[in-house]
N, C-alpha and C positions, 0 to 999 in steps of 0.2 A: 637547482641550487636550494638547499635548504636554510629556512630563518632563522638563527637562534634569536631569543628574546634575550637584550641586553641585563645586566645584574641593577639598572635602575631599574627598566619595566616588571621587573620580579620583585623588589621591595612593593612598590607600589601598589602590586597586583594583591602581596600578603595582608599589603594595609588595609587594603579594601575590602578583602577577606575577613578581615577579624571586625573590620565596622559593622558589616554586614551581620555576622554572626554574631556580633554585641548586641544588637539596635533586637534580631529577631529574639535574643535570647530574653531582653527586657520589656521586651510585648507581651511572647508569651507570660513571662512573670506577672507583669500588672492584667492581666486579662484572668491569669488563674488566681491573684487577689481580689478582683472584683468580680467577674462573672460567676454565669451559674449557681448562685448560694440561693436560689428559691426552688432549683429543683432538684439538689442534690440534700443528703440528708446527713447529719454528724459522724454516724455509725461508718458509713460506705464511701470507700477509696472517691472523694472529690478530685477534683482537677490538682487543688493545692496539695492537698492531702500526697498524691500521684508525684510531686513534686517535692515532696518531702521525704516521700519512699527514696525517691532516686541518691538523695543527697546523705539518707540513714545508711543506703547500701555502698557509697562511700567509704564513708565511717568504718564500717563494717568491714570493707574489704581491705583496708590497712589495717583494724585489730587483728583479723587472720595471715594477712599478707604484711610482714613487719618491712620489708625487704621493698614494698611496693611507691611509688614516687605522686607524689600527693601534685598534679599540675594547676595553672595560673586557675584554668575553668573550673578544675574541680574546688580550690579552695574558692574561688567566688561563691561559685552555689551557695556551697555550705554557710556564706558570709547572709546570705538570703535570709538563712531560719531566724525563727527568734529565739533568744537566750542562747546564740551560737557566737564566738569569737574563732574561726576559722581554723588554722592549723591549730588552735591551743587546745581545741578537744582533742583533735586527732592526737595529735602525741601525746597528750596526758592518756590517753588508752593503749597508744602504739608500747610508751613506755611500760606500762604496767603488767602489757601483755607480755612484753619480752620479760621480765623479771621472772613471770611466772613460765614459761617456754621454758626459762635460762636454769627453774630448780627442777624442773622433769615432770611439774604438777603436782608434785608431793606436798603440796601446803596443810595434809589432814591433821586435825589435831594429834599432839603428840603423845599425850598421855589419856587418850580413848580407845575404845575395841573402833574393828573396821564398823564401818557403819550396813546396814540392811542392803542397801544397793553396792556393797562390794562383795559379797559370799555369792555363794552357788545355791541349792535346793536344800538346805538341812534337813528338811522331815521328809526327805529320800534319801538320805545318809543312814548308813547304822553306827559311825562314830558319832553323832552329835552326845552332846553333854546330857542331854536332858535324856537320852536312852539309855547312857551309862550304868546309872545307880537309880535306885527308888527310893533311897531316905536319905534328908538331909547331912548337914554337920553334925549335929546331935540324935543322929539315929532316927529320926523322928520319918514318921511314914510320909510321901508326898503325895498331893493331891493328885488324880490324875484327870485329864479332862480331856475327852471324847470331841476332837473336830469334825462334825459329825456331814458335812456338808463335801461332794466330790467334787465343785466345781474348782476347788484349788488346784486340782491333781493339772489341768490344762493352763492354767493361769498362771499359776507359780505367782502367786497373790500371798498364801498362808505363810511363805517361809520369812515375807518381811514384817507381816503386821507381828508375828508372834517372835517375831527376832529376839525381846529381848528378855522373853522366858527359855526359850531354845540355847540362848549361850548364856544361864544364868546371869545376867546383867541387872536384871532386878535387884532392891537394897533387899528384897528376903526370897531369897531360890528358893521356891517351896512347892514348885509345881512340875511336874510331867505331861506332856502332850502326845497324844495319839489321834488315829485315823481309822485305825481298824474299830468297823462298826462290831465285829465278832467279840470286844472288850466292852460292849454296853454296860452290862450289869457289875465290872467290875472296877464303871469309871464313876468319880464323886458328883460329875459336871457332867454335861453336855452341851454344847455350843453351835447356838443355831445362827447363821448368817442370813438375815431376815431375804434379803433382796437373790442370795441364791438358795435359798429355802422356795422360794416362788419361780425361779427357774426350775426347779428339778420336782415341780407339781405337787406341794409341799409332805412330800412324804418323810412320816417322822413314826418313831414306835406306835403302836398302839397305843399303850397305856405309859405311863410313868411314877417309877418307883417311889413313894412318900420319903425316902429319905434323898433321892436324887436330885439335885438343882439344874434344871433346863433354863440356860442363859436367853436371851435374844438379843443377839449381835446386830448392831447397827451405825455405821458412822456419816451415814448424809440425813440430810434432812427430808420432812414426811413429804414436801413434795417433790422431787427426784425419786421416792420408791413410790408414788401415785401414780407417777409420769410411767413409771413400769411396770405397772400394772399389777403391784402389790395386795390382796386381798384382806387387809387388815382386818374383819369381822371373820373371818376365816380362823382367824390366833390368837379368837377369846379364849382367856381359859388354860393355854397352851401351857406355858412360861408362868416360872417364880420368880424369876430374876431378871432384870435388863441390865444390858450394856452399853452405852451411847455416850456421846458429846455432853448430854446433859446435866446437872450439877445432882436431877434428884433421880439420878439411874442408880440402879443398887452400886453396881460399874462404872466407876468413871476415865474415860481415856479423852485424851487432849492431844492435841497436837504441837504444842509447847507448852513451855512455861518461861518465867522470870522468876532469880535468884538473887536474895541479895548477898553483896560481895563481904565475906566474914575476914579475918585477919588470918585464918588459912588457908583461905579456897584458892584451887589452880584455876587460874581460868585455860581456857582454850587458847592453841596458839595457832597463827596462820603465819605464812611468809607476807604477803600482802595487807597492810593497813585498812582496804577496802572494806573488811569484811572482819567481822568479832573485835573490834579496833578497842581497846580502852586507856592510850595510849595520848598522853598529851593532852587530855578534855579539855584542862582549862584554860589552855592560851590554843587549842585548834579551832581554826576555821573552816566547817563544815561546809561552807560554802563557794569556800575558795575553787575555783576552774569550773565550777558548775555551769552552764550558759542552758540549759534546757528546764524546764517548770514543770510538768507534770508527765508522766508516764500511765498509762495500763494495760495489762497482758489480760486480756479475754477471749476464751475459746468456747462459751457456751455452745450448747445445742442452737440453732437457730438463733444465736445471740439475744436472747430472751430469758428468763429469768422471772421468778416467785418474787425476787425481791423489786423486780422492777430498775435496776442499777445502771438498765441501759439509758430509762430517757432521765435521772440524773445525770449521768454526761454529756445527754447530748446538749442540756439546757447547760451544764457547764462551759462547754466549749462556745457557749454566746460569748462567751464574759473570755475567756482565756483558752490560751491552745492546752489541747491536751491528745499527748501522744499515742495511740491506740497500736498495740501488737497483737496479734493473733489473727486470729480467722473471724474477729470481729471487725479488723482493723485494718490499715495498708503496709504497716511494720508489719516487718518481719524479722523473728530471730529465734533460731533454734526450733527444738519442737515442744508439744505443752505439756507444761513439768503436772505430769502426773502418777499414782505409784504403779501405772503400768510401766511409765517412760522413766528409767532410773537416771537421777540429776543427783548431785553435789553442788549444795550452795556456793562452797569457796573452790568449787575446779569449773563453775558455769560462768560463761561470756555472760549471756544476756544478765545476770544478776551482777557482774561488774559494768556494764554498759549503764546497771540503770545508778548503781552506785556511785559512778563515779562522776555522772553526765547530768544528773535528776537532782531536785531537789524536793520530790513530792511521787511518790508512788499511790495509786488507789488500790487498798484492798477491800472491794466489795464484793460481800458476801453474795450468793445466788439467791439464799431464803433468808427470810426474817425473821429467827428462829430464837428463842432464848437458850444462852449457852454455844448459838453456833457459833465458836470460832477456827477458822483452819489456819493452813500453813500460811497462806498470802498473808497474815499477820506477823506470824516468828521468823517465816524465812527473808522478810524486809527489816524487819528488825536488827538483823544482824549484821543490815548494811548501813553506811552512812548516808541515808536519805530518810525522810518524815511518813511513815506511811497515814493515807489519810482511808479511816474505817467509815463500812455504813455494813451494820447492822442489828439484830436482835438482844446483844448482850451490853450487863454493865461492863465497860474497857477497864475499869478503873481496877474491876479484880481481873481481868487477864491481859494486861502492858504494864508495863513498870509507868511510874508517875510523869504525867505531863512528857509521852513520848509517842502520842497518836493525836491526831485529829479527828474530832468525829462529826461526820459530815450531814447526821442527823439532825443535829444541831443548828444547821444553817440553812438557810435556802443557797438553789445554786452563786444565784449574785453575789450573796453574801459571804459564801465559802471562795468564791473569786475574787473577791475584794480583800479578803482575809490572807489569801497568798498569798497576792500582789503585795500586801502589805510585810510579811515578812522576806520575800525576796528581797526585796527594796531597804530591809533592815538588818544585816547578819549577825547582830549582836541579840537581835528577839526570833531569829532563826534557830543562832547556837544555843536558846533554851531550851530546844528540842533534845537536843544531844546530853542536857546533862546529868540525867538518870541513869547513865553510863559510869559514872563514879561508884555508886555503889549498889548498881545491879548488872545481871549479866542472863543472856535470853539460851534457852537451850531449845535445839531444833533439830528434826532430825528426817529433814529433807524430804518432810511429806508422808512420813511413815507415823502411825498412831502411837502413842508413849501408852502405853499398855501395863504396867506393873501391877496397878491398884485389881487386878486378875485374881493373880498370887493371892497377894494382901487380903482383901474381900472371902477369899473361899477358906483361908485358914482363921479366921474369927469363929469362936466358938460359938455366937448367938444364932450362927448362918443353920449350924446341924439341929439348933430345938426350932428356929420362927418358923412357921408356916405364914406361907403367901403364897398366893397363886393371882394372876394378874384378869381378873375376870374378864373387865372391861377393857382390853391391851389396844383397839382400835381408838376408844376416848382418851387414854393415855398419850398413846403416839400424836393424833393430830392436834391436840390441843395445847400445844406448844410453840405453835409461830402467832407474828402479827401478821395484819393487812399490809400489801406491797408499799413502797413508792407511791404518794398519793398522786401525785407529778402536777400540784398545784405550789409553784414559786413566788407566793407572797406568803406563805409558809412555812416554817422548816419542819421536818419530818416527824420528829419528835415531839412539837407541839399538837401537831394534829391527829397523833394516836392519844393523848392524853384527853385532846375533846372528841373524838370516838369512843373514848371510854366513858 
């Protein structure tokens, strides 16, 4: 004969069931709040850390999965983190995501060309624009300029940086690009890509023609092309011209800008508020559904860094949690926006995850460089969250006013002290936000803004100055500071002033 268990002994059994799995689940909890923090270290998946991963992949798998049923355990968890209110994240993202699912992703702006990561190979095309004709509107001859370097042809690198010569998008079309080395002599420029100029054993003409301009293309900083073994003393002498990040390159290319808003200007339109928002500044609260404080997406080499940006964090996160993505980190999301890996700010999760969930994003630079600024500045910018900067340049001329933090400024306590205090305040929060009135940030997902090309080669002083860059090795390196001092009774900035 066999026993059935009556429907009392089966309550009973469930209750015991879930006391059990309570009691273990609140051990494990305070043991990965207390234990272990002498021998694990900021950077690297801790125990809690481990436990945050779990509760982020939650999250995550309702933003993808709209359809998916958020249970009692899973909203517990999530009630664990800090700066978390349980279900109110999740559906503020579930919502958001569906909006965007619901128009097909078509949030691009409506009155811009497609952007560099939506086209195909244009300088393997024979339609593109820039092959079509060779003089401008006015008859006028176009420059042409010799990409002299092959390592594009496998990469399919050249057809974004130069996107926005390629489909006349510059405010002056005045320029034609080619590849055929067999056009040397019949081009105005040549353009050398310093870091695949040293790939391809720097083989370059012989001699160069005294009316020719030989560029030197470069957009990372001197140590990332050190680290590859760049032979700067090698390219004295070489080059009349540079092109770079820097303010005193013949060439200047950036990775954004900020515009202020005139009484004509379109601005950009997206479906989602999230992102390009200028919508309601003075009565919105930026802060509203926020439950998370800091974020950063780091994927260095060996998470290490010229600028030393790793152990600023790590002495941050004494003072306050701060959430680490990448391969430096225990978050996970997506893969790292780089212009190998093509992303769109307003069609990418992780940059609504961080918008919508953050109230503080880190953009630290790798080197300390003057002038370095990249996209981790523009492409946060354009979200509703504060990005907070450390590096070599002054913000003040590249962010719109009182719309960045800059973290050199503080020691880490101090810069934890300093959030805490506007979390705590949304009214000295929403002063972040209000540079939004009358400016607006252009970005272009990673890709170099490139015009000043053009611009630069058709200036008539370019065809009579002679210059040649003798000294190109004392040029280049002498342009960054000393890293991260990683002494926190001082803030960064002060202590390169008394180094000086």
């Amino acid at each position: 004969m066999t026993w059935v268990p009556g429907n009392k002994f089966v309550k009973v059994r469930k209750v015991l069931i879930v006391i059990v799995f309570t009691v273990a689940i609140n051990i494990c909890f305070l043991k990965l709040q207390h234990g272990g923090t002498e021998e694990s270290t900021p950077l690297r998946p801790s125990a809690s850390q481990l436990h945050q991963d779990e509760v982020q992949a939650i999250i995550m798998k309702s933003l993808y999965e709209p359809d998916v049923q958020i249970t009692e355990v899973d909203q517990r968890e999530v009630e664990h983190l800090p700066y978390s209110n349980g279900n109110r994240d999740i559906d503020l993202l579930r919502n958001e995501y569906q909006t965007l699912s619901q128009s097909g992703g078509d949030n691009i702006k409506t009155h811009n060309p497609p952007s560099p990561n939506d086209i195909e190979h244009p300088l393997a095309q024979e339609n593109t624009p820039h092959k079509a004709r060779s003089t401008d509107g006015q008859g006028k001859k176009l420059k042409k300029i010799l990409v002299w370097n092959d390592y594009w042809k496998s990469k399919a690198l050249w057809h974004k940086i130069f996107y926005e010569i390629i489909y006349d998008k510059c405010p002056h079309s005045s320029c034609i690009l080619t590849t055929e080395k067999s056009q040397l002599q019949s081009s105005d420029a040549v353009l050398y890509h310093i870091l695949d100029l040293h790939k391809e054993k720097y083989r370059v003409p012989e001699y160069r023609n005294p009316n020719q301009i030989w560029i030197a293309m470069s957009f990372e900083p001197p140590y990332i092309l050190t680290y590859a073994g760049v032979d700067f003393p090698r390219l004295n002498g070489v080059f009349n011209r540079t092109m770079s990040y820097r303010q005193d390159s013949d060439i200047v290319v950036r990775h954004g800008r900020f515009t202020r808003i005139e009484e004509r200007t379109k601005l950009p339109t997206f479906l989602g508020n999230w992102v390009g928002s200028h919508d309601d500044i003075e009565h919105r609260n930026y802060a509203n559904g926020k439950r998370r404080l800091v974020a950063w997406f780091a994927s260095s080499r060996g998470c290490k860094s010229q600028s030393n940006r790793e152990t600023y964090v790590q002495q941050l996160q004494q003072y306050i949690p701060v959430d680490i993505y990448g391969s430096c980190g225990p978050f996970k999301c997506g893969i790292q926006k780089t212009i190998r890996n093509p992303y769109k700010v307003e069609h990418d999760d992780c940059y609504l995850l961080v918008s919508l969930a953050y109230k503080f994003i880190l953009a630290f630079e790798n080197s300390i460089c003057e002038d370095y600024v990249t996209e981790k500045l523009y492409n946060n910018l354009k979200l509703n969250v504060v990005p907070v900067v450390l590096g070599g340049s002054n913000y003040s001329y590249y962010a719109p006013p009182n719309s960045v933090i800059d973290a050199s400024q503080f020691t880490p306590k101090q810069l934890a002290d300093y959030l805490q205090l506007l979390d705590s305040d949304d009214e000295l929060y929403n002063e972040y936000f209000k540079w939004k009135r009358d400016f607006y940030v252009e970005a272009n997902d990673g890709i170099p803004l490139i015009c000043d090309l053009c611009d630069k080669l058709n200036q008539p002083q370019w065809e009579t100055e002679e210059k040649v860059y003798t000294h190109f090795d004392t040029w280049v390196e002498g342009s960054c500071y000393p890293s991260y001092h990683g002494n926190e009774s001082i803030p960064y900035a002060t202590a390169l002033k008394v180094r000086k």
